[in-house]
C-alpha positions in Angstrom: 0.0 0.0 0.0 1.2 3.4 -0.5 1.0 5.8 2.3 -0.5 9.2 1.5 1.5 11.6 0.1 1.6 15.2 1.9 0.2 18.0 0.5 2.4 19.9 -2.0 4.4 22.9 0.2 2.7 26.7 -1.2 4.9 27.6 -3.9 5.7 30.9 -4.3 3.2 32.8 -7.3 4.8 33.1 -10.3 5.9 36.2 -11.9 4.6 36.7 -15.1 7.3 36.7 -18.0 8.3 40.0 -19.2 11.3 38.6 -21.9 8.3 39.2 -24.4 8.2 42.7 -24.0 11.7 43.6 -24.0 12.4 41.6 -27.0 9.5 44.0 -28.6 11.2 47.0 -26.4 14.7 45.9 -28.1 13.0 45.6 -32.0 11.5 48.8 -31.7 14.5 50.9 -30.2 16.6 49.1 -32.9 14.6 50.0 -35.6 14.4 53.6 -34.2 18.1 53.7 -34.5 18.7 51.8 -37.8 15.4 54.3 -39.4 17.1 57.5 -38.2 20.7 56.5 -38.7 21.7 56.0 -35.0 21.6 59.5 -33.8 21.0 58.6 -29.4 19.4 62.2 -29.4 16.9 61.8 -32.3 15.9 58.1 -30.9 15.1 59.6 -27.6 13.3 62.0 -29.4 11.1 59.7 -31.4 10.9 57.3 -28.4 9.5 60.6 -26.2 7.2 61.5 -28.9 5.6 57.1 -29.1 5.4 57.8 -25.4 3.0 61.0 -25.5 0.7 59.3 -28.6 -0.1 55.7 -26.2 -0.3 58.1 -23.1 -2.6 60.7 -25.2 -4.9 57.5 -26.3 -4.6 56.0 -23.4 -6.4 59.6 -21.5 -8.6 59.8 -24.6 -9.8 56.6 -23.5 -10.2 57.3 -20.0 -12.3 60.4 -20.9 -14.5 58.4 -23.5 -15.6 56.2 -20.8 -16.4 58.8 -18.0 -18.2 60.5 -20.9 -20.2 57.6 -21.7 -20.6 56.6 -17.9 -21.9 60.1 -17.1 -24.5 59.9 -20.2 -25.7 56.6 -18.6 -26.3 58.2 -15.1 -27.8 61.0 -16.5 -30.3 58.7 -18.3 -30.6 56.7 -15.3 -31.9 59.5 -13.2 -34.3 61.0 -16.1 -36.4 58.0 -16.0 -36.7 57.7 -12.7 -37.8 60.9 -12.3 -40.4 60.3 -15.1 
């Protein structure tokens, strides 16, 4: 007969693997440079520049959705009201 095994001991949760998204960060900086000829101070440039266009639709989004959530609520309290 075998005797019952013990419970497994908690293992630790796992981290999720970034290696993904540096290998993209590493295509797209490398591109960058081989598109503009290598220039460090143009490439920052650029890479400030990709930064403000996700972070502007990225806020565009945010403010889409407390626009629609505000049209909801204001439809909300109309027909109550009715």
């Amino acid at each position: 007969m075998n005797a019952p095994s013990s419970p497994p001991p908690n293992q630790p949760a796992r981290q999720p693997d970034a290696s993904a998204l540096y290998a993209l960060a590493d295509v797209v900086s490398t591109v960058m440079a081989v598109a503009v000829g290598g220039s460090a101070a143009v490439v920052a440039a650029l890479g400030q520049f990709a930064l403000a266009v996700v972070l502007a639709v990225v806020a565009l989004g945010i403010v889409l959705r407390l626009w629609r959530t505000r049209r909801r609520r204001r439809a909300a309290g109309v027909a109550k009201r009715a």
